[in-house]
N, C-alpha and C positions, 0 to 999 in steps of 0.2 A: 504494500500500500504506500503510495506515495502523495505527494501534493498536487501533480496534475491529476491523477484519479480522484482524489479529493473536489479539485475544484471542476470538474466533468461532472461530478455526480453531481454537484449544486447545479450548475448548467443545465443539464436535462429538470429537475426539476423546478426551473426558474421558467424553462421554454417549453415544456409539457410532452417534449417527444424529443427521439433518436436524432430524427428527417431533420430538424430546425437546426438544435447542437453541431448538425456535421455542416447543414449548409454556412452557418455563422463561423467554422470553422476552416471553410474549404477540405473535407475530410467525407469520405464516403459515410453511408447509414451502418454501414455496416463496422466500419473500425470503431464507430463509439459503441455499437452493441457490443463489441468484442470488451471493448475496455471495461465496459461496465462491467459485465460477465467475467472479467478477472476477478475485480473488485468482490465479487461476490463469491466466486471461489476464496478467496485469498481469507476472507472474513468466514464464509462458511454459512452464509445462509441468504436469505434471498431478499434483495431490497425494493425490487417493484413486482409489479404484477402486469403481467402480458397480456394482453386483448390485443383482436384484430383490429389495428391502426386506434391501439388506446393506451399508455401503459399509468400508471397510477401506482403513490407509495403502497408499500407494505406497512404492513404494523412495527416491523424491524426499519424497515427503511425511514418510517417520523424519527426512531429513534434514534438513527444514525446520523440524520440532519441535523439535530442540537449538536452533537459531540461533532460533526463534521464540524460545523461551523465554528465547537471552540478552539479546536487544532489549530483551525485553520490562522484563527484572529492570534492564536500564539505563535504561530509562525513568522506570520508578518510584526504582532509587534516584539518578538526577540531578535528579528532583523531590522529596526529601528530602534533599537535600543543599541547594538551592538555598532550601528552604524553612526550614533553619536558617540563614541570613544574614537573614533578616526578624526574628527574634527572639533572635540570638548577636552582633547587628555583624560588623566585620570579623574574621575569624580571624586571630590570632597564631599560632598554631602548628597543624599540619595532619601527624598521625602515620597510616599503615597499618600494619595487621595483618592475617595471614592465617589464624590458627585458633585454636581457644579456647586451645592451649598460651600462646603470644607475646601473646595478651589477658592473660595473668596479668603480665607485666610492665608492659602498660598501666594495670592498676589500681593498680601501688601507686605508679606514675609519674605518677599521676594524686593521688593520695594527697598527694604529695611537695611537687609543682607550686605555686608561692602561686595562689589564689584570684582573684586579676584576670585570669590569663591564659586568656585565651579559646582554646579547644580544638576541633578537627573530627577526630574519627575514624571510617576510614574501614576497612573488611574486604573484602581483596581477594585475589584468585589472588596465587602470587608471581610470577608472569611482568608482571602487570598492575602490582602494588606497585613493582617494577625500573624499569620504563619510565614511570611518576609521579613518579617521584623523579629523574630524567634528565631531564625537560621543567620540573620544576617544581612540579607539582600538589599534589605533596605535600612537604613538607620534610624529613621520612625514615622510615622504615618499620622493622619485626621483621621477619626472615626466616629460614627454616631454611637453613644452610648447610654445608659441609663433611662432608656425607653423600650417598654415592655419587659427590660430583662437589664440588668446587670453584672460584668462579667468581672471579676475578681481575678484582676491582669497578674498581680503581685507572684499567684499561684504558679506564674507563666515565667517568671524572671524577668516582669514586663514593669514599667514607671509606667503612669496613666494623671496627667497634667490636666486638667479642667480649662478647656479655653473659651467657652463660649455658652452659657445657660438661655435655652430657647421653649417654650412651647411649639406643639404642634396644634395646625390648623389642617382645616381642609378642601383640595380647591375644588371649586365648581365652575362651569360652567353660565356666566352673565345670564345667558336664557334661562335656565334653570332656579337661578338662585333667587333674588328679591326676599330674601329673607337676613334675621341678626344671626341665624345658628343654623346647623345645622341638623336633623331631626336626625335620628340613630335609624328612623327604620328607610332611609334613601338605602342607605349602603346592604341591607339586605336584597334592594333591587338594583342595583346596579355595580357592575364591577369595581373594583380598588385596585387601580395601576400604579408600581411605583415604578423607578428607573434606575439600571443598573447595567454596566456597560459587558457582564460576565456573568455568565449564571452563580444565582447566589441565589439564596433564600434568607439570609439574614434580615433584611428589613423588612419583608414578609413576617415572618415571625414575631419581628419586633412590633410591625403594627397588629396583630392579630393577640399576644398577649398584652400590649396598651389597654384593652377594650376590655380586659378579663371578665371573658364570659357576660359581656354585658349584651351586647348583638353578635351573631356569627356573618360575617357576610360575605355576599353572593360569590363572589367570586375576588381572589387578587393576583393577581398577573404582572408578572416583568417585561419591560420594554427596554429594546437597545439604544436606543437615543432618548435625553432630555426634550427635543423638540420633535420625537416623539410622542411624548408624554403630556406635552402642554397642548397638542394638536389634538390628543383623545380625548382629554378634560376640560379645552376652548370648544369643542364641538360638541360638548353634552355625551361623547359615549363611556365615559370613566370617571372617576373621583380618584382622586389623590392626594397624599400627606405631606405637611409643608413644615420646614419651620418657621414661625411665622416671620421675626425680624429678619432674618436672613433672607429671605424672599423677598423681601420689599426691596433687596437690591438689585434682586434679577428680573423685578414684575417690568415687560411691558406692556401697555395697553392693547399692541396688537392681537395678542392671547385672550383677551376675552376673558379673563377665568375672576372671580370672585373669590379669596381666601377668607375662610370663615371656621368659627368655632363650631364645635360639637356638641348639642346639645346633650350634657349629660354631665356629673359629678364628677366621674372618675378622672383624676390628672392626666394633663395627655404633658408632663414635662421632657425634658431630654437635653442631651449635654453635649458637647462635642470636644473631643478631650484629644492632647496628644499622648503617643504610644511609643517609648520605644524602650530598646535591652538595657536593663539594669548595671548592666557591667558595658558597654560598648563606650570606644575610646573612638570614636569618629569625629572627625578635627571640626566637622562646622556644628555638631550635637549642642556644644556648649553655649553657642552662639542663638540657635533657634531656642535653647531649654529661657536662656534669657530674656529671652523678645516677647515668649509666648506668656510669662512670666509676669515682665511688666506691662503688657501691654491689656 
């Protein structure tokens, strides 16, 4: 299995048949059937289903499109990673982030920082960001914390720095909304998208125990782009959780969306804290541990 079978399988999937794949490709019908048909020995099991001039995934092949696609996105970004050490040197300091919110403390961190210090950032799931910063790979990371659940980093070898205390809100949709709050029982009808650039389930969870047991709702789903997210939520087909002051720096009016509270008792707080190795001697650490600190 390699990265052009890889990105072939996406291709017939993206164009619905063999015939289209080979023509976009200058390549007979028949060498992509072959290819696939490797692919599928090679794996061991079958990823579409054949009809006369029809083919359509298998049950195995939905499943191989997520895992295709995450290879795939780690292919390319561990060769853009690799391709900023040919023209940055060595990296000094190496921070993750996981959403455009925890980007806004990277920018003025970055603002802050003297100009020699050479910098990698990197946007990652938070599951992915925790276990980088425990091997090393990265020196320490923004993460959302202290909503739905709190994780007890110490246990990890981990420092966990407090940098930003937020409530969550939640956006709707301008058509939708005309309302101060919003009612608990929307979200039983209508899906809960958040965004995350890697499959992750961590903020999933974390809004789903937020709520504890208060409503179960319809559905929550991950989406690969941000402006993704604000296009399913400005268009009324999704709801999604915000922090509120943080958002007001990303709101623009094009998006349509209304941020509003939850009708309901239960605290919807949340933190966003820095993370990183308790023992790690990373030359620009000391410099972010202080900024984050005073600032």
């Amino acid at each position: 299995m390699n990265q052009e079978q890889l990105e072939l399988f996406l291709e017939v999937i993206q164009l619905g048949s063999f015939q289209k794949v080979a023509e976009k490709r200058y390549v007979s019908q028949r060498a992509v059937s072959r290819q696939i048909q490797r692919l599928e020995r090679e794996l061991n099991t079958q990823l579409f289903s054949r009809e006369k001039n029809k083919i359509t995934l298998a049950q195995a092949g939905k499943f191989f499109e997520q895992r295709c696609r995450t290879m795939l996105k780690m292919v390319n970004d561990t060769e853009h990673e690799l391709h900023r050490f040919s023209y940055r040197g060595e990296t000094q300091l190496s921070i993750g982030y996981f959403s455009p919110f925890d980007a806004i403390f990277i920018h003025d961190l970055m603002a802050a920082l003297p100009q020699e210090i050479n910098t990698f950032i990197s946007e990652e799931g938070v599951e992915h960001l925790v276990s980088d910063v425990m091997l090393g790979s990265l020196d320490c990371a923004i993460i959302l914390d202290n909503y739905g659940f709190n994780y007890d980093y110490s246990k990890m070898g981990l420092e966990a720095i407090p940098i930003h205390q937020d409530k969550m809100v939640m956006g709707i949709s301008e058509h939708l909304g005309q309302q101060e709050k919003i009612d608990l029982g929307l979200i039983k009808k209508m899906p809960v998208a958040y965004y995350s650039n890697e499959d992750s389930v961590y903020l999933k969870h974390a809004f789903i125990n937020s709520l504890q047991g208060v409503v179960k709702p319809l559905e929550v789903l991950r989406v690969d782009s941000y402006e993704q997210l604000q296009l399913l939520v400005g268009s009324g087909q999704a709801l999604s959780f915000y922090p509120q002051k943080l958002v007001q720096r990303l709101q623009r009016p094009v998006e349509r969306i209304d941020y509003l509270p939850l009708k309901t008792n239960v605290e919807q707080n949340c933190e966003f804290k820095l993370i990183y190795k308790r023992a790690s001697k990373a030359p620009g650490l000391k410099l972010v541990r202080d900024y984050f600190r005073e600032n």
